[in-house]
Structures are given as C-alpha cells and as structure tokens.
C-alpha positions in Angstrom: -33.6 -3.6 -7.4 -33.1 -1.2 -4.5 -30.2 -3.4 -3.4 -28.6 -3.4 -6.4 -28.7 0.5 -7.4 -26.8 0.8 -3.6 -23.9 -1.7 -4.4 -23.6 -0.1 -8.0 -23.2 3.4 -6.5 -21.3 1.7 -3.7 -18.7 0.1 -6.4 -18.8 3.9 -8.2 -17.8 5.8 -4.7 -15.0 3.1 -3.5 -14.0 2.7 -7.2 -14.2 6.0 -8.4 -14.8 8.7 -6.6 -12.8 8.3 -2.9 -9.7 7.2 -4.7 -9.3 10.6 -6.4 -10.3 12.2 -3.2 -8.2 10.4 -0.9 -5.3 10.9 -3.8 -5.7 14.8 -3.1 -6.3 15.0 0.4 -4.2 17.4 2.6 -5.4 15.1 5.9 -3.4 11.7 4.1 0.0 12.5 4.9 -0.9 13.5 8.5 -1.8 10.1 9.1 0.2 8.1 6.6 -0.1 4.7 7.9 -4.4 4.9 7.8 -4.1 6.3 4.6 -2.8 3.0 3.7 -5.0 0.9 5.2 -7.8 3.0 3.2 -5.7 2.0 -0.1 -6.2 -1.8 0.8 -9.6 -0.9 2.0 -10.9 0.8 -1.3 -9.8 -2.1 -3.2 -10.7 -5.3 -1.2 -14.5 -3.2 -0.9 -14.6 -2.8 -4.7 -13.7 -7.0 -4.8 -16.2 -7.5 -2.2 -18.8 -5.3 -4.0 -18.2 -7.0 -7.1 -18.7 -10.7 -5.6 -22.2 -9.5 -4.1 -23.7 -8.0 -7.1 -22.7 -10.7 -9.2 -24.3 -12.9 -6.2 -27.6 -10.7 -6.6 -27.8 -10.6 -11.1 -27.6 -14.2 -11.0 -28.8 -15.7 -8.3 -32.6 -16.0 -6.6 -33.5 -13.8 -3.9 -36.4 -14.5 -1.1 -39.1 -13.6 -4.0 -37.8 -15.7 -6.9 -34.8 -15.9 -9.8 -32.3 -13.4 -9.7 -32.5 -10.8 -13.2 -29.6 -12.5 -14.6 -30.2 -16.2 -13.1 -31.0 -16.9 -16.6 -26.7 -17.1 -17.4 -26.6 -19.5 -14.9 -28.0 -23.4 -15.4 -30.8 -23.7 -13.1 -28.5 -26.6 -10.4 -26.2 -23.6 -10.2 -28.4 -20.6 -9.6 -28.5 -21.5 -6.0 -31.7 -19.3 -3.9 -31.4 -17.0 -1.5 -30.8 -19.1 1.5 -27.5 -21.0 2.3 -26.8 -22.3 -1.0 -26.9 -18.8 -2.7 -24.6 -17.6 0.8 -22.2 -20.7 0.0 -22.2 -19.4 -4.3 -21.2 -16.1 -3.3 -18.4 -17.2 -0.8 -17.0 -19.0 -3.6 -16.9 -16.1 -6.0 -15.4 -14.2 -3.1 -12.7 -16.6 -2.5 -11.8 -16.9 -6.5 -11.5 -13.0 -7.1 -9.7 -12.5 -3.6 -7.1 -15.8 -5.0 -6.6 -13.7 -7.9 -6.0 -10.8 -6.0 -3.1 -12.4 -4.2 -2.0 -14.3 -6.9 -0.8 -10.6 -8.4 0.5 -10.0 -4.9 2.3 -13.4 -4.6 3.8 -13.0 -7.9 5.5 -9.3 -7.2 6.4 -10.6 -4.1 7.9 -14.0 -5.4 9.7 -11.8 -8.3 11.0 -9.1 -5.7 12.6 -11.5 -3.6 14.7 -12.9 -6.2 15.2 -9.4 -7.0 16.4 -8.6 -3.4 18.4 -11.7 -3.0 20.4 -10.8 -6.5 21.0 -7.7 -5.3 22.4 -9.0 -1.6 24.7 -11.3 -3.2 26.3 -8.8 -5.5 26.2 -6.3 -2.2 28.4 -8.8 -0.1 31.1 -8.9 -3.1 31.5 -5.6 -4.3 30.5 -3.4 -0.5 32.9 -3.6 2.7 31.0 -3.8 5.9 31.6 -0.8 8.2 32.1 -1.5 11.8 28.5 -0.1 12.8 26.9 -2.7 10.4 26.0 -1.1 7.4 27.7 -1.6 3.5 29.7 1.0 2.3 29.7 1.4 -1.4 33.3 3.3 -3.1 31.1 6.1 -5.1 31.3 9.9 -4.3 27.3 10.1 -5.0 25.7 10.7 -1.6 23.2 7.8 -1.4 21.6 5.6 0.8 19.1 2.3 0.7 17.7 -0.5 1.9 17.3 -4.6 1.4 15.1 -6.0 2.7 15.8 -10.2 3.6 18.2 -12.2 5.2 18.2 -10.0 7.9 18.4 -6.9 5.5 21.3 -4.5 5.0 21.6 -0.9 4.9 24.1 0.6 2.1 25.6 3.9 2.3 27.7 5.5 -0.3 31.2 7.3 0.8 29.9 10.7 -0.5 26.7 10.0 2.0 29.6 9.2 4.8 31.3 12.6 4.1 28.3 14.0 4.8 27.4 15.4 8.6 26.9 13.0 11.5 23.5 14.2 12.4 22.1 13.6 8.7 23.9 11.0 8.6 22.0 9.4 11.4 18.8 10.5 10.1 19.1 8.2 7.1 20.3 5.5 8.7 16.9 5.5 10.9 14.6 6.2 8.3 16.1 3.0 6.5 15.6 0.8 9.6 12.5 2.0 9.6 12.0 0.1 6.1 13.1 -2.4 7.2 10.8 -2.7 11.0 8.2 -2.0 8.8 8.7 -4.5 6.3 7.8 -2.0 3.8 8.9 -3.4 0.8 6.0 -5.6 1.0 3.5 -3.1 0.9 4.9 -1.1 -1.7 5.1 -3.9 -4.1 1.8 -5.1 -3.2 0.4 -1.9 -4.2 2.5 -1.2 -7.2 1.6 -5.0 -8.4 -2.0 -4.6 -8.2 -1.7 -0.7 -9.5 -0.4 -2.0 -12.8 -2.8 -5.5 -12.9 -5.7 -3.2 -12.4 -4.9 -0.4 -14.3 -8.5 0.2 -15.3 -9.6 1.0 -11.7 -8.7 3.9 -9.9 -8.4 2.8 -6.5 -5.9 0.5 -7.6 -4.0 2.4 -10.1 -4.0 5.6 -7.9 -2.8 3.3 -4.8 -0.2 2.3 -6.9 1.3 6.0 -7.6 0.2 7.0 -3.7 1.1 4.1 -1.3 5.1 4.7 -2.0 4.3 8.0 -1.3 2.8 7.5 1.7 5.4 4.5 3.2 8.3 7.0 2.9 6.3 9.8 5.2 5.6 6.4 7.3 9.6 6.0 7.6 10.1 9.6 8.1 7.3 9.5 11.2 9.4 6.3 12.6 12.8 8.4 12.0 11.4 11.6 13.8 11.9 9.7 17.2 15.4 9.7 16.4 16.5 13.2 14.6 14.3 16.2 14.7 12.1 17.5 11.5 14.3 19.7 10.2 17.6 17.2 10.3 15.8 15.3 8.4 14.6 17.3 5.8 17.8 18.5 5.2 19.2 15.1 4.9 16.8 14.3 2.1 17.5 17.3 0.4 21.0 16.0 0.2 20.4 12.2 -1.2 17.4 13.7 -3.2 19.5 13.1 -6.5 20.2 9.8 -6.1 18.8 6.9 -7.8 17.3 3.9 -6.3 18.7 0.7 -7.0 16.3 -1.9 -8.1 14.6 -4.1 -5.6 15.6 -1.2 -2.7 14.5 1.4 -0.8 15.8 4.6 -0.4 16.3 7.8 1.4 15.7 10.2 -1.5 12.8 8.5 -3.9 9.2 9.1 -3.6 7.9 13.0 -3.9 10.7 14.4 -2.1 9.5 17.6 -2.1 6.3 16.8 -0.4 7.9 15.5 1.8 10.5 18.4 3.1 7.6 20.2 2.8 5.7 18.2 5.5 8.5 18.2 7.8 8.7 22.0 7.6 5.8 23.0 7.7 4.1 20.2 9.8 0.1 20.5 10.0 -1.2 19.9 13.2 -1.5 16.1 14.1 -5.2 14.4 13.8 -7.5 14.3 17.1 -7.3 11.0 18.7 -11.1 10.5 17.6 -10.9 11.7 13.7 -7.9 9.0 13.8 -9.6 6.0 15.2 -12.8 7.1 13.4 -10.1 7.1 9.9 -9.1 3.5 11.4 -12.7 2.0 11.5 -14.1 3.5 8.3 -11.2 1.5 6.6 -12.4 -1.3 8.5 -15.4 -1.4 7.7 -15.7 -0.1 3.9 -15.0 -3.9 2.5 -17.8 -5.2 4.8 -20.3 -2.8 3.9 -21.1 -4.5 0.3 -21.9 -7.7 2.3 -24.1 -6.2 4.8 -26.1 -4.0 2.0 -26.8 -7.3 0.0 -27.0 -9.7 3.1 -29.0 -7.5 5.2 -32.6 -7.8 5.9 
C-alpha cells in the first residue's frame, strides 16, 4: 500500500500541482526550451504513473493478488514477475498510442491545413527577390509555413517598415521554421484540448506557444539585438495570424517585450542541466517507485 499512496501523490504533484507552478514561474521563460521539455515531461509521467498503478490495483505483487485483481479474470491477472512486467508494458504502450494518436491527428489535420494555405500563398503572393512572399495589404504583418520547404510572408506595410525590424522578423520566422515549431505547438495544443481535465495538459496547452515564441526570439537575438526586436514586435503586435501559421506578433506579446527589456539574468550552467535531467527523469520515476525493490 505504501507503493501505491507514493504513485497517487506522485500523479497529484505531476498532475496537479507542478503544472500550476511551472505555469507561474518567473525561471520558465529564462529557459524556454526546458520549460518545454518539462510540459512533455509532466504529461508522459502522469501516462506513465497511471499505467503502474493500474499495474499494482489489479495485478499480484511478490505477496499475493493485487487489491483490485478481482476486475481482472484470474489468466489475466498476471503476478508480480515477468508476466505482470509484460501486462503493464502493454497498458503502457495502449495509453502512450492514444497519446499519439491525438498528436498524429493535429498533426495530420495541420498539414492539410498548411498545404491549403501554401497553395493559395503561391497564387495570390509575388516572391521577392530575397525569398520571402509579399502580400499587397498596408497591415504590417509577418508569418510562417511550415512544409515544402516553408515560406515566409511579409505584408507591404511590414516592408515599409525599417530595415533593422525588418530583419528581426524575418529571423525570428526562420527560427520557426529550424525549429520545426509548428509541431510542437500543435502537439501541445492537441493534447491541451483532448485532455482538458488535466492540468498539465491543458495548462501546456495555453503555455507551450507561449514559450516557442521566446524560443524563436532567443534564436533571433543572434541576429538583431534585444531591443530591435522588441520594437519590431510592438509594431506587428496587431496583426492576426493566419490559420495554420506562425507569426511575429501572436502569443503574450507583452511578456515577451517585457523579457527582452528587462532580461533576468541567464540560469547557471548547473541549475540548467539540473532543469534538463529532472525533465528526464520525472516519466521514469513512476516506474522505478512501482518496479523497485
């Protein structure tokens, strides 16, 4: 029973409680990119914790029948050697198919999204000579989509505007597009809405776009300075997003001016990595608290 009160208050903390922390933390947006991985962390632990208690109600353990065994027909309550291991892989592998299937099916749906939206691009855009798809509307706005090599669209208000914020955009678009970030944020967006009733996934959902535009702004900062930036975004802050895009000015804008302007000071190197392997290891820690001796 002692095993099972630790994964219970092990599903209520990954669940529960460190989402809404981690949704408040000041120390997230200084290290935008772990704060992701903790997203996907919180949620494949609360999977992973799920699968082993499950494993423990209704299974046997070294001493006898599991508390819950009784659900199960006595062929399938398995014991607490290999075949109870092999029961709980299986229940691993079905939750983490449904998992991606939610994925699979944003992604499936977003591409056909994207590709819609690149085919009425190359119609109604003229290709400037840099590259990029220029759009005949005064608004000042810029995106990204992603596929077929991706393409960059900028409005002629956003080419009126100055060179140097001009540039700025344009980098913190490629950096979309390196990153593959469209992925990511429809990943968590997917699972945010088919998993409403936990936090760590709805609260991913509202904070992972969040966080994948301050990860663009870090890759654009090697390119334009802070402030450029900022100023840039305060410029395309009005304009829309177009649908299966990312752009310049969506996602907490403020926040993010903010950060750029008043930087806090970066993360030691050892509170980082140490943020890197705690991720790591939160959806292993289930299995070793109901696997371990």
């Amino acid at each position: 029973m002692t095993v099972l009160a630790l994964l219970v208050a092990f599903l209520a903390v990954t669940g529960w409680l460190a989402p809404r922390q981690l949704a408040r933390s000041s120390r997230a947006p200084r290290v935008p990119r772990a704060a992701i991985a903790t997203w996907a962390a919180l949620i494949l632990a609360c999977a992973a914790d799920v699968v082993m208690l499950a494993h423990r109600l209704v299974t046997a353990d070294h001493h006898g029948r599991g508390p819950f065994g009784w659900l199960l027909p006595a062929s399938a309550r398995g014991t607490g050697g290999s075949a109870g291991h092999t029961q709980a892989f299986w229940m691993g592998m079905a939750i983490l198919a449904a998992l991606s299937g939610v994925v699979l099916t944003a992604w499936i749906r977003g591409a056909r999204a994207r590709r819609r939206h690149r085919q009425q691009l190359d119609l109604v855009a003229r290709r400037h000579e840099d590259g990029w798809l220029v759009m005949d509307t005064d608004e000042p706005a810029a995106w990204c989509v992603a596929g077929d090599g991706g393409r960059i669209v900028l409005t002629v208000g956003a080419l009126r505007m100055p060179p140097a914020h001009r540039g700025a955009v344009l980098a913190h678009e490629n950096a979309h597009l390196a990153g593959r970030h469209h992925l990511i944020t429809s990943a968590a967006t997917a699972l945010g809405r088919g998993l409403r009733w936990l936090p760590a996934a709805r609260l991913a959902g509202d904070r992972v776009p969040v966080l994948v535009e301050m990860a663009a702004d870090d890759r654009a900062l090697r390119s334009t300075s802070p402030r450029v930036l900022a100023e840039a975004l305060c410029l395309f802050a009005t304009a829309r997003t177009r649908p299966a895009s990312l752009g310049a000015g969506d996602h907490a804008v403020v926040d993010r001016v903010r950060r750029l302007l008043e930087p806090a000071p970066p993360l030691p190197r050892p509170a980082a990595a140490a943020w890197w392997l705690a991720s790591a290891a939160l959806p292993v820690a289930p299995i070793l608290l109901a696997c371990g001796p």
